[in-house]
LOVEXRO-835908 format. One record per residue (C-alpha): residue in one letter; residue number from 1; x, y, z; chain. Coordinates in nm, 2 decimals, decimal comma, padded with zeros to 4 digits, always signed. Example, Ala and Ser with C-alpha at 12.3 -4.5 7.8 and 13.67 -1.06 7.14 Angstrom:
BEGIN
[pt 'A'; 1; [+01,23; -00,45; +00,78]; 'A']
[pt 'S'; 2; [+01,37; -00,11; +00,71]; 'A']
END
This chain:
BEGIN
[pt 'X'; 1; [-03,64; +03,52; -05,33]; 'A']
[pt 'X'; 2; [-03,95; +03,73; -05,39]; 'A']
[pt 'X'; 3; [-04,26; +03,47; -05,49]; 'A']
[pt 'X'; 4; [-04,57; +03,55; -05,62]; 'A']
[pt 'X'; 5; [-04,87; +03,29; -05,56]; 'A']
[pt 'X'; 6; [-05,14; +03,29; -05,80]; 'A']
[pt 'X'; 7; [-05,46; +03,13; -05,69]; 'A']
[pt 'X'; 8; [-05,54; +02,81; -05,94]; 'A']
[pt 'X'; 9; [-05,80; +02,77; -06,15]; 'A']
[pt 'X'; 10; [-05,91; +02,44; -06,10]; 'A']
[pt 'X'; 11; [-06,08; +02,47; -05,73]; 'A']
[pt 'X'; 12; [-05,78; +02,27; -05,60]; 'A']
[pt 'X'; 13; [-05,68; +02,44; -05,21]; 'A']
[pt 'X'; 14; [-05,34; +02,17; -05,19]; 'A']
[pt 'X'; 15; [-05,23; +02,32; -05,55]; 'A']
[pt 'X'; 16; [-05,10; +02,69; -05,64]; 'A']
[pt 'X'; 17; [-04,91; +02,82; -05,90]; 'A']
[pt 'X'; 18; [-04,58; +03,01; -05,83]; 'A']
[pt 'X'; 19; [-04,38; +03,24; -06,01]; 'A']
[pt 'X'; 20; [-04,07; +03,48; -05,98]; 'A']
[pt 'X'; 21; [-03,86; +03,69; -06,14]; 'A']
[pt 'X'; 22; [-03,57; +03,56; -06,38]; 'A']
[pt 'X'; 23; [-03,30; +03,55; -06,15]; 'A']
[pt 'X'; 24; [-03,51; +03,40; -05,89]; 'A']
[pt 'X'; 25; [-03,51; +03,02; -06,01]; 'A']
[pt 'X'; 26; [-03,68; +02,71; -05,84]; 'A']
[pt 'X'; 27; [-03,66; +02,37; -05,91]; 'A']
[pt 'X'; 28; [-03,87; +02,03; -05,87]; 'A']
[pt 'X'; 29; [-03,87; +01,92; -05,56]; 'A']
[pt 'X'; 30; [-03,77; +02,24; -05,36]; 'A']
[pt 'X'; 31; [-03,95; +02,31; -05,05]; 'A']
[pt 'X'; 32; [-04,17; +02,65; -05,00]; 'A']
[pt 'X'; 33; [-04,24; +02,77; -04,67]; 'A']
[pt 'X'; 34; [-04,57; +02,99; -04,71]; 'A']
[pt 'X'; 35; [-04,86; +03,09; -04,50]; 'A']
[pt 'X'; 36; [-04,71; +02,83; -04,19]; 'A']
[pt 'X'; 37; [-04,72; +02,57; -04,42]; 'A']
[pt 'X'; 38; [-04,46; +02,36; -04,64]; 'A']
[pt 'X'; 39; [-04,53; +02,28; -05,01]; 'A']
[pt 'X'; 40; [-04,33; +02,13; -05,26]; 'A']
[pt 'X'; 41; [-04,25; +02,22; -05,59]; 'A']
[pt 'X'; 42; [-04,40; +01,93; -05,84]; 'A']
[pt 'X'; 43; [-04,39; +02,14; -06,16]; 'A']
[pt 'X'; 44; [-04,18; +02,42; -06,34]; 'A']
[pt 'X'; 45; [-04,19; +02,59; -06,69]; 'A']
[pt 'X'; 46; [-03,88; +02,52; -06,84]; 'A']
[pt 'X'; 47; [-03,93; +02,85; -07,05]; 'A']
[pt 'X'; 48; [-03,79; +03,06; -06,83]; 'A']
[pt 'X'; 49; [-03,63; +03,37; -07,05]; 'A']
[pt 'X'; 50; [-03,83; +03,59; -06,85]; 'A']
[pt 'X'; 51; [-04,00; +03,41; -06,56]; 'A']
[pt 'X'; 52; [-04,00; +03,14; -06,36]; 'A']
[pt 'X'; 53; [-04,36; +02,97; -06,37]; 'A']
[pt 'X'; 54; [-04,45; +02,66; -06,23]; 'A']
[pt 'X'; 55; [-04,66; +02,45; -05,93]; 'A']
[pt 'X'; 56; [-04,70; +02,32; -05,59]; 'A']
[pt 'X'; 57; [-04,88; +02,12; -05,35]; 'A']
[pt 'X'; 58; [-04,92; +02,15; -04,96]; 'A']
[pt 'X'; 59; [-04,72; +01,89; -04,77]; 'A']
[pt 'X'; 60; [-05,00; +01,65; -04,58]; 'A']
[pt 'X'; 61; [-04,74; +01,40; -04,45]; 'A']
[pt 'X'; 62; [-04,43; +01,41; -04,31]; 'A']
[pt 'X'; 63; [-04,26; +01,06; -04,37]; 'A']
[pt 'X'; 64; [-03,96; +00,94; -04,13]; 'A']
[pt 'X'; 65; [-03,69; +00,64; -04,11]; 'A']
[pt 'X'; 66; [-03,35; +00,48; -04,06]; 'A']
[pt 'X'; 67; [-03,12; +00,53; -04,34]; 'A']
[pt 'X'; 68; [-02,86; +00,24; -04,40]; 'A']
[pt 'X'; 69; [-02,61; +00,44; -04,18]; 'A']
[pt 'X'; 70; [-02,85; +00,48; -03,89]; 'A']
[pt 'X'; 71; [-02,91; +00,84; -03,90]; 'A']
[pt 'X'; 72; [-03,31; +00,93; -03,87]; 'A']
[pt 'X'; 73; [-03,47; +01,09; -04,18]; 'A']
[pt 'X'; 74; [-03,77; +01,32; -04,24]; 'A']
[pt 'X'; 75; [-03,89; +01,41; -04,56]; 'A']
[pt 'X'; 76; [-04,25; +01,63; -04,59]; 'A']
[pt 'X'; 77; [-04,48; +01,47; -04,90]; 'A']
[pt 'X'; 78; [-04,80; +01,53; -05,13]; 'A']
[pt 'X'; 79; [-05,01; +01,29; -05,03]; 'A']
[pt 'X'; 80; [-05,33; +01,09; -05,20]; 'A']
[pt 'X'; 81; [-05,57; +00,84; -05,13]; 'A']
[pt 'X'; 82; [-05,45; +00,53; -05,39]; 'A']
[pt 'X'; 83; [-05,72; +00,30; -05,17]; 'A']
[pt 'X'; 84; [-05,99; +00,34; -05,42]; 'A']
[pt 'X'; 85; [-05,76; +00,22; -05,73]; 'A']
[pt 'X'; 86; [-05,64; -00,10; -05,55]; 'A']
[pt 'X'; 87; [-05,76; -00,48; -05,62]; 'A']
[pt 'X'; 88; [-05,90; -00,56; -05,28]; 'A']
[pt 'X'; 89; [-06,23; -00,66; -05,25]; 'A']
[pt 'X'; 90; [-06,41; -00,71; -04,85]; 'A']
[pt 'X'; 91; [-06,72; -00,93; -04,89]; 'A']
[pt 'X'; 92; [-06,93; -01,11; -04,59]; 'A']
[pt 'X'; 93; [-06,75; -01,40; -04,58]; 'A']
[pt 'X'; 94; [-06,41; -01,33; -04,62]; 'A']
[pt 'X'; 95; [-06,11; -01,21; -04,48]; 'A']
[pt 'X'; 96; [-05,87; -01,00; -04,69]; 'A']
[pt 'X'; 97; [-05,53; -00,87; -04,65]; 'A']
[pt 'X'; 98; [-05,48; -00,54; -04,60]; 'A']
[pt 'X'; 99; [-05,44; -00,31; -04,91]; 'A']
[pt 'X'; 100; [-05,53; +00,03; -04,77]; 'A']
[pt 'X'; 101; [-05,27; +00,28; -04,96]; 'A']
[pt 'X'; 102; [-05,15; +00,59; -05,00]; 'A']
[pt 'X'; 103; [-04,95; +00,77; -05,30]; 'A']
[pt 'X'; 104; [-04,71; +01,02; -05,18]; 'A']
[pt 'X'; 105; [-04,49; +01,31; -05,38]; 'A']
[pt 'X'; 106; [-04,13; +01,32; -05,23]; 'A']
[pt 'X'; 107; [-03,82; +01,51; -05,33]; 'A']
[pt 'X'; 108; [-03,54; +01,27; -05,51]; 'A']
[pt 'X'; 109; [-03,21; +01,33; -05,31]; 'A']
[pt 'X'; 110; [-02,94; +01,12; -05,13]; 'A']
[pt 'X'; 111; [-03,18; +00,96; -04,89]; 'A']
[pt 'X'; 112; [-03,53; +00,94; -05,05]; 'A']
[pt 'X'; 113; [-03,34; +00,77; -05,40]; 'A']
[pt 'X'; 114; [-03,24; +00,51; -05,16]; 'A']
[pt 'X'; 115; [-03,57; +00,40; -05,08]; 'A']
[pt 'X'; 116; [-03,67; +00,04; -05,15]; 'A']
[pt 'X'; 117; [-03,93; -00,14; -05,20]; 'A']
[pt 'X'; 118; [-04,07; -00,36; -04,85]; 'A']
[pt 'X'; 119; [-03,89; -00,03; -04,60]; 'A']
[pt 'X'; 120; [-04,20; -00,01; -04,35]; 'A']
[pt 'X'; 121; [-04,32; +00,34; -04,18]; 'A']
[pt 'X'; 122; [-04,59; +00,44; -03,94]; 'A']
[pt 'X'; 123; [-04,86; +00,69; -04,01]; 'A']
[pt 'X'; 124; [-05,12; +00,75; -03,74]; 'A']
[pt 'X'; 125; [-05,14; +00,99; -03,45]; 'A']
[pt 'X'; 126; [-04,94; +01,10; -03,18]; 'A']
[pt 'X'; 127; [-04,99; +00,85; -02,88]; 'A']
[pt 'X'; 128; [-05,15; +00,55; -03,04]; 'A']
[pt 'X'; 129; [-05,04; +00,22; -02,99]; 'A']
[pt 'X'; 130; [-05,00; +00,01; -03,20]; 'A']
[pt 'X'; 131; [-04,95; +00,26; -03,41]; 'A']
[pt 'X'; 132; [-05,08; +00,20; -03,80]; 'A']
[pt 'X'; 133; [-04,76; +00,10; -04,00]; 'A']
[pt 'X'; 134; [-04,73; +00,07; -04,38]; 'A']
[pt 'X'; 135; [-04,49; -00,08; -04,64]; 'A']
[pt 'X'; 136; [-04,38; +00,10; -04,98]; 'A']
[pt 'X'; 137; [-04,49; -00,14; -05,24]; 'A']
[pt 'X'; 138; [-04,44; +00,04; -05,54]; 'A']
[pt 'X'; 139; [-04,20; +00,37; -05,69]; 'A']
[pt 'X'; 140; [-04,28; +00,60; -05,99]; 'A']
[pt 'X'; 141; [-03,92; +00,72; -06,01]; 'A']
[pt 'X'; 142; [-03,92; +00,90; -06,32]; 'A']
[pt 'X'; 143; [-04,29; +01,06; -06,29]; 'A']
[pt 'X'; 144; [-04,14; +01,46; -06,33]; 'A']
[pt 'X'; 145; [-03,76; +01,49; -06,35]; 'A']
[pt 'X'; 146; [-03,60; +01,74; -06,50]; 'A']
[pt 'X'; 147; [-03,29; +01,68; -06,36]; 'A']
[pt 'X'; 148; [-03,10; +01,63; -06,71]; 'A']
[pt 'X'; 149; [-03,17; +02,01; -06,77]; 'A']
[pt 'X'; 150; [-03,09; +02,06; -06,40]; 'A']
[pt 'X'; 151; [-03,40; +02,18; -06,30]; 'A']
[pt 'X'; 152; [-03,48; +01,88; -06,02]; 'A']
[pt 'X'; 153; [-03,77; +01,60; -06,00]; 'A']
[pt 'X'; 154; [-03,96; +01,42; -05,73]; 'A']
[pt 'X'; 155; [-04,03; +01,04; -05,71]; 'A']
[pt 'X'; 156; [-04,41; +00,93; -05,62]; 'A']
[pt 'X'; 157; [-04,43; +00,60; -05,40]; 'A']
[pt 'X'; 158; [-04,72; +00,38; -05,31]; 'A']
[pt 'X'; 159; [-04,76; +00,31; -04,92]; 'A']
[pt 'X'; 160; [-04,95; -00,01; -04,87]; 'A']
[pt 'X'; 161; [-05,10; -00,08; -04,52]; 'A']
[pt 'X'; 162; [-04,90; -00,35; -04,37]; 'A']
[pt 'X'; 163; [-04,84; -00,45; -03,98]; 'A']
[pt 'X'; 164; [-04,72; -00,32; -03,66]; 'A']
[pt 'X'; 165; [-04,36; -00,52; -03,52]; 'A']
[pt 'X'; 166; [-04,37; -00,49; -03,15]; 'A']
[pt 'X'; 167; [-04,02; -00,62; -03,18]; 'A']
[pt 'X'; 168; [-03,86; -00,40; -03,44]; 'A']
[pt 'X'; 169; [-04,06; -00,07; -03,39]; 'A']
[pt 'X'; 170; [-03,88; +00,16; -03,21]; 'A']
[pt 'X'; 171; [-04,09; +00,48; -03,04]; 'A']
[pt 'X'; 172; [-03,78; +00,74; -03,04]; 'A']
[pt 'X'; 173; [-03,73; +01,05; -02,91]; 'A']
[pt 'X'; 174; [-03,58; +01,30; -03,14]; 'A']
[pt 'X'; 175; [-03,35; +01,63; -03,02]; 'A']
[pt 'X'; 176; [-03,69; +01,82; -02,98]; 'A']
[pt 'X'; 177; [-03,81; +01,60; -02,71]; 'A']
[pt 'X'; 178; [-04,03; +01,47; -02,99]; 'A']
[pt 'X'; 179; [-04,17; +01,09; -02,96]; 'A']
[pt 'X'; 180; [-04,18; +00,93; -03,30]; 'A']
[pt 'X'; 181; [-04,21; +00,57; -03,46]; 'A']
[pt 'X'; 182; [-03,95; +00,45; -03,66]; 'A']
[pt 'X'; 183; [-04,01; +00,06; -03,77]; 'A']
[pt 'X'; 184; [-03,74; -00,16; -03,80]; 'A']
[pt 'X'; 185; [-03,51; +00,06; -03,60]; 'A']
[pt 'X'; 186; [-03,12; -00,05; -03,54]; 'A']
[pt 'X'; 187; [-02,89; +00,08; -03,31]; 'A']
[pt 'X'; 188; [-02,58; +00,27; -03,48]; 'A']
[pt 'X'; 189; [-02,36; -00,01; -03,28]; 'A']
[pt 'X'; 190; [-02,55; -00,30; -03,46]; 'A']
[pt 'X'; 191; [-02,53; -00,14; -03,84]; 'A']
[pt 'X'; 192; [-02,29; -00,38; -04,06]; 'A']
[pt 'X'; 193; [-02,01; -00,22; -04,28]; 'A']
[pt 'X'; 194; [-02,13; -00,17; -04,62]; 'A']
[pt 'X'; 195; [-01,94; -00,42; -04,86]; 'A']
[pt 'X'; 196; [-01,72; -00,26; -05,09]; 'A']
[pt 'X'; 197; [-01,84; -00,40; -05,38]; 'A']
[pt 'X'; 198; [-02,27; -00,35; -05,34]; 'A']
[pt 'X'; 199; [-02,31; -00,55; -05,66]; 'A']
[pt 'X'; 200; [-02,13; -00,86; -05,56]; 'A']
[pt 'X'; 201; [-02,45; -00,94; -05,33]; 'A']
[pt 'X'; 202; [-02,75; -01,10; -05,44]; 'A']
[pt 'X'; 203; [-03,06; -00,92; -05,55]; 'A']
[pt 'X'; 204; [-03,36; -01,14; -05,49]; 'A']
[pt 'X'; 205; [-03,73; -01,05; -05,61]; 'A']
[pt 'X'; 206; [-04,01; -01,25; -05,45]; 'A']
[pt 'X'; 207; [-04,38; -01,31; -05,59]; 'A']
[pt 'X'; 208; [-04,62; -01,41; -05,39]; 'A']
[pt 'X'; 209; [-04,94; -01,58; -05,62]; 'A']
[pt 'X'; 210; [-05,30; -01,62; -05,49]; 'A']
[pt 'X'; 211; [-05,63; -01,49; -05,41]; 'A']
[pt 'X'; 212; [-05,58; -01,17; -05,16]; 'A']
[pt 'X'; 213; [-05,92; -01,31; -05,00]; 'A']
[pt 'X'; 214; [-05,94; -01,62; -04,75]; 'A']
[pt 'X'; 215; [-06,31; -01,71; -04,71]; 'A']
[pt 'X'; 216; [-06,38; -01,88; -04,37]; 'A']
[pt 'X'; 217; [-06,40; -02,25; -04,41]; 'A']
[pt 'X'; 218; [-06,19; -02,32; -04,70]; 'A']
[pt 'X'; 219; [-05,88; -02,32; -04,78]; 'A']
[pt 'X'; 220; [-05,66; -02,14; -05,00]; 'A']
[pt 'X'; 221; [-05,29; -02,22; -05,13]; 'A']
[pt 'X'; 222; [-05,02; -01,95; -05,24]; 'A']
[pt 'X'; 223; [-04,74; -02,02; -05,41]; 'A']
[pt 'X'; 224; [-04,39; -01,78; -05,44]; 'A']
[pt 'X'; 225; [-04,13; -01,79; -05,68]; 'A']
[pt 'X'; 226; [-03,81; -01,61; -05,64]; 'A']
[pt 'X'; 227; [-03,56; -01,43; -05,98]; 'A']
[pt 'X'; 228; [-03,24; -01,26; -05,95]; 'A']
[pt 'X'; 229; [-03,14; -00,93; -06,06]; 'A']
[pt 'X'; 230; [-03,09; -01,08; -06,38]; 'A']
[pt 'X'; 231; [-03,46; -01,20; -06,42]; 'A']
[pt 'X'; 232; [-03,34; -01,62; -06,38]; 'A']
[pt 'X'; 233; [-03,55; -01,83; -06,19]; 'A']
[pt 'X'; 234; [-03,39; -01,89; -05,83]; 'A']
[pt 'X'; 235; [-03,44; -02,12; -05,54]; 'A']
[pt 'X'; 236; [-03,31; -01,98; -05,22]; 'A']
[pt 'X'; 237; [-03,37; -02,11; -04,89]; 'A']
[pt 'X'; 238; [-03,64; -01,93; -04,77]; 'A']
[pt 'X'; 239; [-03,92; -01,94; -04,48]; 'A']
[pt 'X'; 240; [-04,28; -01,86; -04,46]; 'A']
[pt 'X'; 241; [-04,45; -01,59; -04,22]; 'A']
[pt 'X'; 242; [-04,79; -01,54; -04,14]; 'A']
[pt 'X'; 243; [-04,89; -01,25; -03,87]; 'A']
[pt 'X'; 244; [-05,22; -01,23; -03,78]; 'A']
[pt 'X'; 245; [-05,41; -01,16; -03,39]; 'A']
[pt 'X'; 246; [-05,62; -01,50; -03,51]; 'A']
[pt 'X'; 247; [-05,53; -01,84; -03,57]; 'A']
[pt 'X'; 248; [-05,45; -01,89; -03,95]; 'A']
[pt 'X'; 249; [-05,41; -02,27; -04,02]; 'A']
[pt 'X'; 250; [-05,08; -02,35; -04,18]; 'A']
[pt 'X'; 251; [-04,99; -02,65; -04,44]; 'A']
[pt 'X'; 252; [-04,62; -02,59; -04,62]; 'A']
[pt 'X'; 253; [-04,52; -02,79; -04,91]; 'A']
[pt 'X'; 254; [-04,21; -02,67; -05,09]; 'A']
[pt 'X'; 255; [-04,30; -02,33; -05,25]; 'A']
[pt 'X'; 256; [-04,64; -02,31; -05,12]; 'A']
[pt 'X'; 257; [-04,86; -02,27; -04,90]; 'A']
[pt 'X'; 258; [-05,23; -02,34; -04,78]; 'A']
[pt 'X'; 259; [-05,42; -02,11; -04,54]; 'A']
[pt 'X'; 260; [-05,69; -02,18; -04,35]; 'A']
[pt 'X'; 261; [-05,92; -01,98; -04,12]; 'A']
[pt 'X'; 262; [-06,23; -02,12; -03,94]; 'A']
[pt 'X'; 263; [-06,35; -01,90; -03,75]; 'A']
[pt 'X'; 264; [-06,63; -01,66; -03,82]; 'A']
[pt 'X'; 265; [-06,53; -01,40; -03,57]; 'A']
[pt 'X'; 266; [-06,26; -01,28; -03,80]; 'A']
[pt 'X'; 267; [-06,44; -01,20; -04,06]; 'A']
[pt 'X'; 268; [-06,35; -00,87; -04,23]; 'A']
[pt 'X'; 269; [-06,03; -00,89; -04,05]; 'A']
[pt 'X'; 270; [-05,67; -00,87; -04,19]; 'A']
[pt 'X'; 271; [-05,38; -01,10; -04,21]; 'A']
[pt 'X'; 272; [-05,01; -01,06; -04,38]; 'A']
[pt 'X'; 273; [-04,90; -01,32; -04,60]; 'A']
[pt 'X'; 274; [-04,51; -01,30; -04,67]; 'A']
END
């Protein structure tokens, strides 16, 4: 495929539009390999009688996990900084769980439709420990598809920052000799069978209410309440756990909670609630 890259107007490096001859056709979500780098295709014309016209981004972030059969996956993404949009505030007095975030632009295939909600990767740099580790907590799954017209799409998903599992987090090394972090790693041996029927199990959707700041010296309560796939209220069995590197008082009573933290040493520090 011949490709010709037009600079963009808009002063944006990470973005360029493409184009190619007729015959030549791309899609949304197909990877470019140009100038050593890899970008991905978040935009096509679907006019295409006599070119192919579209856009794409430079790949910032190369994402990796387990898929449900055990096999390692590594997908390359757009990414952006989604901090500055969250609700989190940091004050002098009080201690907030974490809500750094990122927004990243992934192909939709086999592997990446699969990904739900609360599936936990690292991002941070070769060697450190423990490593920086964040949750997807939220999926734009129909943000560009043209996939009815055959013509491809991408998802966008929101990375929240969550915490390292000394337990679960594997440091692997790949057939390159590469080290990398996959969290919540399972050995092939220990993967169950799939059921044959998927939708004969349960689909359970928890929210967790209450103020995403605990000042020092007081307490505050949270309270979850559980639905099924169906949206009817639910009440499973179900346990409470707070990680934190500082003590967090505890006080359970049915579906809630009430935190406490006294010390003033731990101020502007982070805790996860779940």
């Amino acid at each position: 495929m011949q490709m010709m890259i037009i600079k963009d107007t808009d002063g944006n490096v990470n973005k360029k539009k493409i184009k190619t001859r007729h015959n030549d056709k791309f899609n949304i979500g197909d990877y470019v390999e140009w100038n050593d780098q890899i970008w991905l295709v978040t935009l096509v014309d679907p006019d295409n009688k006599t070119w192919n016209r579209g856009y794409m981004y430079l790949c910032t972030l190369l994402l990796r996990w387990q898929d449900s059969d055990g096999s390692i996956v590594e997908r390359w993404g757009y990414s952006e900084d989604y901090t500055k949009y969250s609700m989190g505030e940091t004050g002098n007095n009080n201690i907030t769980i974490g809500d750094y975030q990122y927004g990243l632009t992934i192909p939709v295939d086999e592997y990446t439709k699969k990904l739900k909600r609360g599936k936990r990767f690292v991002i941070d740099f070769e060697g450190n420990y423990p490593p920086d580790t964040y949750r997807l907590s939220g999926k734009k799954a129909y943000l560009n598809d043209d996939s009815y017209f055959n013509r491809g799409r991408v998802m966008t998903i929101t990375l929240s920052y969550d915490f390292f599992n000394k337990e679960k987090d594997r440091l692997l090394e790949l057939r390159d000799e590469k080290k990398v972090w996959i969290c919540d790693y399972r050995s092939p041996t220990d993967i169950p069978v799939q059921p044959e029927n998927p939708d004969s199990t349960q689909s359970i959707l928890a929210t967790i209410s209450g103020n995403t700041n605990l000042k020092v010296g007081f307490n505050r309560t949270y309270s979850v309440s559980f639905v099924d796939k169906s949206g009817n209220t639910i009440n499973p069995e179900f346990s409470w756990n707070v990680i934190s590197e500082f003590e967090v008082k505890q006080e359970v009573v049915e579906n809630k909670i009430k935190l406490l933290v006294e010390d003033e040493d731990c101020i502007s520090s982070f805790f996860c609630c779940r």
